[in-house]
N, C-alpha and C positions, 0 to 999 in steps of 0.2 A: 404495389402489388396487392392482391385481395387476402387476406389475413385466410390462414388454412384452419386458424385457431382461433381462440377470442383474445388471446394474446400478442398475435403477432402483430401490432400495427407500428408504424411509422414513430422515431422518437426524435425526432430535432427541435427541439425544443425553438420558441421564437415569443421573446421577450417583451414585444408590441402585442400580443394578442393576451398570453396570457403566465401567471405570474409562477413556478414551478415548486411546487412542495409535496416534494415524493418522499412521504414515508411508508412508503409500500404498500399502502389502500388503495382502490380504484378512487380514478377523480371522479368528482360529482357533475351531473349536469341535471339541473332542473327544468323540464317539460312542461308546459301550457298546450292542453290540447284537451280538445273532448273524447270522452266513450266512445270505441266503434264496436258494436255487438259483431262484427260480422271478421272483425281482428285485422281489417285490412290497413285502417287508416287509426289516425286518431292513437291514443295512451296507448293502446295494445303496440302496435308498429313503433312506437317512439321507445317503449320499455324494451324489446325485444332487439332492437334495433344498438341501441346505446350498451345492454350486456354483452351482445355479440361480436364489439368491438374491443369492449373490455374495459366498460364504467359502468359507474351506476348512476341509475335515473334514480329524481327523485321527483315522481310524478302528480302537477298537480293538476287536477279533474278540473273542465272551466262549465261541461254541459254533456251532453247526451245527443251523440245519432239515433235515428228510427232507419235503420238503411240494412239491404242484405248486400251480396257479394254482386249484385249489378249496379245498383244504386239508390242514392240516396232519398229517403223519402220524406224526412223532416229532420227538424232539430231543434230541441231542446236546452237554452244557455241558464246557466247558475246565475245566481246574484254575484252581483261583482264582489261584494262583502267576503261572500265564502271562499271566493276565487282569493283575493286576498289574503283572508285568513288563515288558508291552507299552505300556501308560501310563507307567509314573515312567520308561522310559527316553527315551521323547518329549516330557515335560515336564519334562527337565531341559534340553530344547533350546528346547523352542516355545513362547514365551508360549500362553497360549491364554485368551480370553475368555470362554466359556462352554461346562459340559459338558451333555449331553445324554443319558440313559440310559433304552434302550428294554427287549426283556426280553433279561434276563442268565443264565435258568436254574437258578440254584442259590443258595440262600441263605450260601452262601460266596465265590459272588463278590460278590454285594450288600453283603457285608462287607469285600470287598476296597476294594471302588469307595466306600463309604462312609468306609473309612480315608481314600482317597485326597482324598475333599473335605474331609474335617474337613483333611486338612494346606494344601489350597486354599480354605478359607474363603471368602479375597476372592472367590471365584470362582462365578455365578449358576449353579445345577443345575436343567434343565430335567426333569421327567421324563414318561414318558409308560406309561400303564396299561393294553394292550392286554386284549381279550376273551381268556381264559386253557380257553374249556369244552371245548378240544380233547383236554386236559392232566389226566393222574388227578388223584381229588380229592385225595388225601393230600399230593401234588406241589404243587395247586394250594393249600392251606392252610398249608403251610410254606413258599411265596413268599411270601404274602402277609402270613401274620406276619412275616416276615424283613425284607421292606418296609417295611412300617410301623413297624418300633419303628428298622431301619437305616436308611432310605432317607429317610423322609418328614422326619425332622429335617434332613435335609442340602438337602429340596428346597426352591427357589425360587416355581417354577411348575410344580404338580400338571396335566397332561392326559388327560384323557378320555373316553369314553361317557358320557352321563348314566345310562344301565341296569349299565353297567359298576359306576361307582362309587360308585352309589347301593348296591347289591347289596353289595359292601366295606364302604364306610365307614358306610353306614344299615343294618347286616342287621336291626336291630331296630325299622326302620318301621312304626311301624301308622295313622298316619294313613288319610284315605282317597284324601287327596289324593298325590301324587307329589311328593316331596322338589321343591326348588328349587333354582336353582344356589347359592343362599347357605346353605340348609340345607347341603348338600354343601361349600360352602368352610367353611362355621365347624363341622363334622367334622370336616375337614382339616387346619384353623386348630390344632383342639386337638391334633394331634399335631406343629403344629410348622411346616405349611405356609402362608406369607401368601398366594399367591395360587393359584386353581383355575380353569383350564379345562376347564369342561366343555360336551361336543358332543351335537351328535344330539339335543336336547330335542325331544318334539313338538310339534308346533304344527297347528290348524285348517288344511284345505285344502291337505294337501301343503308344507307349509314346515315346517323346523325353525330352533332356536335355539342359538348358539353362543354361552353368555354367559362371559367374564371377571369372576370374582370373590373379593373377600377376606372373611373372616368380617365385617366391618363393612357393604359396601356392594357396589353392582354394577357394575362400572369400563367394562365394553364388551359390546357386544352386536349379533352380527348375524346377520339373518335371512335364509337363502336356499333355495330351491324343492327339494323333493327329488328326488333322477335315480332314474328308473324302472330301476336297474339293483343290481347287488350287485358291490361292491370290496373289494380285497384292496391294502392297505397304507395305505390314510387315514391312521389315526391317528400312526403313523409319517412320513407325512411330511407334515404338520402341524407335529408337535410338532420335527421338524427344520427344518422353514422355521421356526417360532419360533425355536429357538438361535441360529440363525445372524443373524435381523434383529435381535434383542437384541445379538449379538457386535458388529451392524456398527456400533451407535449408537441404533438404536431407541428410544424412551421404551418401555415395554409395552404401555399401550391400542393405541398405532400401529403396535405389533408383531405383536399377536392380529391387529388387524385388516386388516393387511397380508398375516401369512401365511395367513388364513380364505379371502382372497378368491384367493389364489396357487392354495389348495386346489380355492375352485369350478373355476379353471381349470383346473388338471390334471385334476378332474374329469371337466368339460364336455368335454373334450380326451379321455378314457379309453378305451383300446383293449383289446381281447382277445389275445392273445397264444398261447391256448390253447383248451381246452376248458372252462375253469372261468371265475373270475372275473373283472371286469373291473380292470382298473391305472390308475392314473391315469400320464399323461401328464404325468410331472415338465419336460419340455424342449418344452411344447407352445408355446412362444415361437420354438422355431429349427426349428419348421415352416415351410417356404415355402405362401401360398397362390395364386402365384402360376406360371399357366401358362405355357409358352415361349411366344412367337410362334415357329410354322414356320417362317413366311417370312425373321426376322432372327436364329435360332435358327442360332449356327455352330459348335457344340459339336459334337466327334466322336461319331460314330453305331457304341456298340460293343452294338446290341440282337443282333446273332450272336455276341458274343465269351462261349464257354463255361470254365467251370471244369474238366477232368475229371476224373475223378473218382481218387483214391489207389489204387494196390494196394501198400501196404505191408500183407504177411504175416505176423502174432507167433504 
């Protein structure tokens, strides 16, 4: 069910994913992702995302979007050096339980961040595979090899578009039918991934399907109505409410299907902010929907008290 709190998530702990040491701090989960100025995708959605489940991020910066709330217009990646350096120097302090890796920019941080799991092993790598068509193809063809031969062996749990990663890891479908989620996990399987999230499948009458699957079988599955609308950071923070409820103890079916419905909500909850798309509504829990009474309402009245405005001159 969708947490009403940031406490409330799923506790069944499951001993193949990840290893339990509750003494009463939030589990850690370390994030790879870029800047999004516009808060939809990217560090902003991943920090927000993993508090509101009830961890802590410990976020590390890989580049810089140039994008507002329709889309993205460039980007800017760090040196792999710093992308580096900003991890091993926080995991030589921070346990952490699971990492999280959204997109990273360059095929040398991918190799960065890939060093860094292979020396964390024990540690589940969540990843998630956003729509890349904003981004030259030459760009987009050398992440994508770079992922797959770095990334996909390190991952745990693959996330994404079912058109996304159909298009990836099926380029050479020709059935007539449209891949399945299990065609798409036993793709994935062969390079090395056990389990695939994949979203957004269509379905009859305005519903899609979000199935959890391993190349052998289909673990979880849930189906919810589609919103008449276009968003900007979904998969992002999806695939972060996933880290974080696998960090906290989760088994994984209970963990898809915790943060799937976390997701309708922030959905159903999703505001505009701008002129472009809409966001979901990561903290639509610490909304109040509740109106004062006038009559017992004794809260100071500062509806005249203005800001004015700076004249500091450079």
């Amino acid at each position: 069910m969708t947490p009403s709190s940031p406490s409330e998530t799923a506790a069944a702990p499951d001993a193949d994913l990840i290893e339990d040491d509750d003494d009463g701090s939030p589990a850690c989960v370390m994030v790879f992702n870029a800047s999004d100025p516009s808060g939809a995708s990217g560090i902003a959605s991943d920090v927000t995302a993993v508090a509101s489940v009830g961890a802590h991020a410990l976020p590390v910066v890989t580049g810089a979007y140039a994008r507002d709330t329709a889309e993205i217009f460039d980007h800017f990646a760090f040196e792999s050096e710093a992308v580096s350096e900003q991890a091993r120097v926080i995991l030589e302090d921070v346990p952490v339980q699971v990492f999280k890796v959204g997109f990273v920019g360059t095929p040398e941080n991918l190799s960065a961040i890939a060093e860094i799991a292979t020396d964390y092993a024990d540690v589940p790598l969540i990843a998630y595979m956003p729509n890349l068509s904003w981004w030259q193809e030459g760009q987009i063809d050398l992440y994508l090899d770079a992922f797959r031969e770095l990334m996909l062996p390190q991952t745990t749990v693959l996330v994404g578009n079912h058109s996304t990663l159909w298009r990836w890891l099926l380029p050479d479908w020709s059935s007539e039918r449209s891949p399945g989620p299990r065609d798409i996990a036993k793709a994935a399987g062969e390079l090395g991934v056990p389990y695939t999230l994949v979203t957004g499948i269509p379905l009859p009458d305005q519903f899609i399907d979000n199935v959890l699957a391993s190349p052998q079988s289909v673990l979880a599955s849930e189906k919810f109505e589609r919103f008449e609308a276009v968003f900007s950071g979904a998969g992002d923070t999806l695939s972060a409410a996933l880290a974080a409820l696998v960090a906290g103890g989760s088994t994984l079916p209970d963990a898809v299907t915790e943060a799937l419905s976390y997701l309708d909500r922030c959905l159903d909850s999703g505001f505009r902010p701008g002129m472009g798309n809409v966001l979901p509504d990561r903290l639509f829990w610490a909304q109040s929907d509740d109106t004062p009474d006038a009559a017992t309402d004794t809260s100071p009245d500062f509806s005249d008290f203005e800001i004015p405005p700076h004249e500091t001159k450079h």
